[in-house]
C-alpha positions as CSV (number, residue, x, y, z in Angstrom):
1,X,79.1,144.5,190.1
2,X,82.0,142.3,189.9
3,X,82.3,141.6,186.1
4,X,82.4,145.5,185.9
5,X,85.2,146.0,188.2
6,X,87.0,143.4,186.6
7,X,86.4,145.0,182.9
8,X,87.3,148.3,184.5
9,X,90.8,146.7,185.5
10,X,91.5,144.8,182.1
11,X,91.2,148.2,180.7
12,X,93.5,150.3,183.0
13,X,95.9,147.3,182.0
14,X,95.8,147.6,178.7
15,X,95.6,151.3,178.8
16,X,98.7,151.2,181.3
17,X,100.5,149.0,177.9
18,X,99.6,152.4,175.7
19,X,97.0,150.6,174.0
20,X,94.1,152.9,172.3
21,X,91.5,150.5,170.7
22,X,90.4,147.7,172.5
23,X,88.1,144.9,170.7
24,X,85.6,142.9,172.0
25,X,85.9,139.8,169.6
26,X,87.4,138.6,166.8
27,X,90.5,136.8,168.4
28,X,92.4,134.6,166.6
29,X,91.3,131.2,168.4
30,X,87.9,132.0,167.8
31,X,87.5,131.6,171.6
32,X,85.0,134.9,171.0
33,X,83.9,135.3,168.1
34,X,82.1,138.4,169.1
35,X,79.0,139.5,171.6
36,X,76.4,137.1,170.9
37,X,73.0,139.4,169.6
38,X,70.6,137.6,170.7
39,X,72.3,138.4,174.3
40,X,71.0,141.5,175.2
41,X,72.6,141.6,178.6
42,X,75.8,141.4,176.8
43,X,75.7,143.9,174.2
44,X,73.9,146.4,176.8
45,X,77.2,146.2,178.8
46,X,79.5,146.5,175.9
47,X,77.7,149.7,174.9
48,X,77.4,151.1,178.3
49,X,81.2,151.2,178.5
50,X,81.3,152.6,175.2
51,X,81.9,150.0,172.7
52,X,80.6,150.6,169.6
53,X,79.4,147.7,166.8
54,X,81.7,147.7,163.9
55,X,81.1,144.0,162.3
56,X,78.4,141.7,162.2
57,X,79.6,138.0,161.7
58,X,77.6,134.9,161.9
59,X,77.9,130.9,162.0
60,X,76.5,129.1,159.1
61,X,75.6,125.6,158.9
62,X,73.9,123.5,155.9
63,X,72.8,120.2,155.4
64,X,73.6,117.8,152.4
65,X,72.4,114.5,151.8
66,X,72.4,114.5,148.1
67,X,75.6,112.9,146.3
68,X,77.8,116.2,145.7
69,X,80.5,116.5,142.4
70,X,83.5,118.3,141.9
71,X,83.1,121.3,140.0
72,X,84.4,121.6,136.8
73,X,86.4,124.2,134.9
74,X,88.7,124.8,132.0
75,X,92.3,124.7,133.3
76,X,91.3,124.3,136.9
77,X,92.1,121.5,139.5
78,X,90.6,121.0,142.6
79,X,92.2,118.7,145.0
80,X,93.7,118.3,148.6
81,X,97.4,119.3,148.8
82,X,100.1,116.2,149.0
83,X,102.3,116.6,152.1
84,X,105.0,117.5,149.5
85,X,103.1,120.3,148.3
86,X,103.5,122.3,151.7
87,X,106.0,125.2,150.6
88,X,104.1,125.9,147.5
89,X,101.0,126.1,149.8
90,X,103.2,128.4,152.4
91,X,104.7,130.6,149.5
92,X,101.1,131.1,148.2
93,X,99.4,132.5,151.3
94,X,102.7,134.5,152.2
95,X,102.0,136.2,148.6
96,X,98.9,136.6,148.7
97,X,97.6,137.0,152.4
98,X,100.1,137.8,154.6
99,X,99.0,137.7,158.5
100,X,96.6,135.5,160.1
101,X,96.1,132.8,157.5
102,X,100.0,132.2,156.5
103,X,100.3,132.3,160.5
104,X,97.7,129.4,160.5
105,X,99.2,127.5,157.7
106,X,102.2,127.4,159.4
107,X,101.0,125.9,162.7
108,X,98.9,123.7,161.0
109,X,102.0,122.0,159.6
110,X,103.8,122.6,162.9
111,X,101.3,119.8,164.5
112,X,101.6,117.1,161.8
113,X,99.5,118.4,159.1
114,X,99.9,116.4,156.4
115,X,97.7,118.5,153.5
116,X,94.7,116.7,153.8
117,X,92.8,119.5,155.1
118,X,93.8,121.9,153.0
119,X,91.4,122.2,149.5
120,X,93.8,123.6,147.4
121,X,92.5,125.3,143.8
122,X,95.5,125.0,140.9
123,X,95.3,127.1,137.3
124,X,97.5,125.3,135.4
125,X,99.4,123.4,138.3
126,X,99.6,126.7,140.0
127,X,98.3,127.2,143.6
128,X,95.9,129.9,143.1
129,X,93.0,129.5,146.2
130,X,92.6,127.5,149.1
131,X,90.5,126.3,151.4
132,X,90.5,124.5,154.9
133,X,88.2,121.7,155.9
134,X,88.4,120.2,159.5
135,X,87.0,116.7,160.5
136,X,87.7,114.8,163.6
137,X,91.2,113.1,162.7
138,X,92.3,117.1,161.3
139,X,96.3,117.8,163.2
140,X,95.2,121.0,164.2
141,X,91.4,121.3,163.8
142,X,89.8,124.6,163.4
143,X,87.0,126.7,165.3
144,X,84.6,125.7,163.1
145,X,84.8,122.2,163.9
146,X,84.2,123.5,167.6
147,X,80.9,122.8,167.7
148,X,80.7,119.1,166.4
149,X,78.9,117.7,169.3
150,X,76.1,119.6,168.8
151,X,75.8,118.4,165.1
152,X,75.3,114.8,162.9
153,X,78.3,114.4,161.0
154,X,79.6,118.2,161.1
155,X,82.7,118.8,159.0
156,X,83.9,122.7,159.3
157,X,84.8,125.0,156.1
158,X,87.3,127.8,156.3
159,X,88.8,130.0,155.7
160,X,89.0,130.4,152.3
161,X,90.6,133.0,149.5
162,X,91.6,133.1,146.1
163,X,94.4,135.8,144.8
164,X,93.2,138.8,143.3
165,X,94.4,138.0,140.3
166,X,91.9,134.7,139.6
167,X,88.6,136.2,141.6
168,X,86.4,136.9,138.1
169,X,86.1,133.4,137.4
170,X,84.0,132.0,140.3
171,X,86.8,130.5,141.8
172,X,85.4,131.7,145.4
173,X,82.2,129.6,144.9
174,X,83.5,126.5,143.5
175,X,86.5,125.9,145.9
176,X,83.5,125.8,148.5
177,X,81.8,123.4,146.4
178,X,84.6,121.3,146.5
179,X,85.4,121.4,149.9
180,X,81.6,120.5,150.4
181,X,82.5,117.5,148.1
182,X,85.3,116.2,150.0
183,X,84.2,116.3,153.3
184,X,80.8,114.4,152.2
185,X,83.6,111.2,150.9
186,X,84.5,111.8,154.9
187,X,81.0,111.0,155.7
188,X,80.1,114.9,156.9
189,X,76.5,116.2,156.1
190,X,76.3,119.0,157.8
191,X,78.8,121.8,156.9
192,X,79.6,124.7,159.5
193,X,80.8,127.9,158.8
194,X,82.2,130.4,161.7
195,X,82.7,134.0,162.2
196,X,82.2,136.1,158.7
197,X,80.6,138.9,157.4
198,X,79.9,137.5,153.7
199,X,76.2,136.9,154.9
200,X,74.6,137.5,151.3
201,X,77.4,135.4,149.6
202,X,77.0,132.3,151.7
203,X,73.0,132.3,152.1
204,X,73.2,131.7,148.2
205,X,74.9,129.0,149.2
206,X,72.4,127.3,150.7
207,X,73.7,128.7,154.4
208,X,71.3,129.3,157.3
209,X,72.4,131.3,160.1
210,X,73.1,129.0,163.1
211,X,74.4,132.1,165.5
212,X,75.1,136.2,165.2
213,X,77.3,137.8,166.7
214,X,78.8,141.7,166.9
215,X,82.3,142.8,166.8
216,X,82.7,145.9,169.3
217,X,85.3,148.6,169.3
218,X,86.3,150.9,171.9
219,X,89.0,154.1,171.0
220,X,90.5,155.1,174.6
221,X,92.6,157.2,175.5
């Protein structure tokens, strides 16, 4: 079988590079999220060469046609970053998550971002949580917005966090409540989600799953 052969020679590659996990999904563009479950055929071969589900992670999507409000608490801000506001958003996310999403930060500004995709959540002036929203005139427009043809009006959330320090006071839930906010003044009513594993946290949300997918992980030798 010729998809066999060639999975057979991506792995004596990467085990000729000394590599000793290989992952089926999860890559950083999003390009696979992971092995589709409802594909059979797919996770059946991942298995039979010994890959082994680690993650589940699902697309989310939810529809809004009510007018939506900011939320409101004491001391907190939400609002989109100003273009002059871009180191305080870099030195944030290199505090508290280092990796991927500073990585993405920095890109983002690297093709024109201006700030108006970034839902930033200030204590007291201070940059304390983020998160991204992408619409068709985003610079660098994420993987969640990957899907906009297949939607009305689709505006993508994510990723999100909020430093450990600030997570007891609901900061999580509101700074998606905002970003729900501002891409409905963009004209969005349907709001996608892509690739995590917080399935409880976001069906309370108002999320319905939309696609589900499995993270696989092979140890070799």
């Amino acid at each position: 079988m010729l998809r066999a052969s060639i999975y057979r020679y991506a792995e004596r590659a990467l085990l000729n590079k000394g590599i000793k996990k290989i992952q089926l999904g999860g890559d950083i563009g999003h390009l696979l999220c992971g092995v589709p479950l409802d594909q059979r055929e797919g996770v059946a071969f991942a298995e039979k060469f010994g890959f082994k589900r680690v993650v589940e992670s699902v697309d989310f999507t939810k529809t809004v046609t009510e007018p939506l409000s900011l939320p409101e608490k004491n001391n907190v801000q939400f609002v989109l970053l100003e273009k002059e506001e871009q180191q305080q958003l870099i030195d944030f996310m290199a505090q508290s998550f280092p990796g991927r999403w500073t990585f993405e930060a920095h890109d983002y500004f690297a093709h024109g971002g201006t700030g108006r995709d970034y839902v930033v959540v200030k204590w007291e002036g201070k940059i304390v949580g983020f998160c991204r929203i992408n619409d068709e005139h985003s610079a660098l427009k994420g993987p969640n917005y990957n899907w906009a043809e297949q939607f009305e009006r689709l505006g993508g959330i994510g990723p999100l966090g909020v430093n450990e320090d600030y997570r007891k006071y609901g900061l999580g839930r509101a700074v998606i409540e905002a970003a729900e906010y501002y891409l409905q003044q963009r004209g969005k009513e349907t709001f996608f989600i892509d690739w995590t594993d917080l399935i409880a946290f976001y069906e309370k949300l108002g999320y319905t799953i939309w696609k589900d997918y499995g993270i696989f992980v092979k140890q070799v030798e």
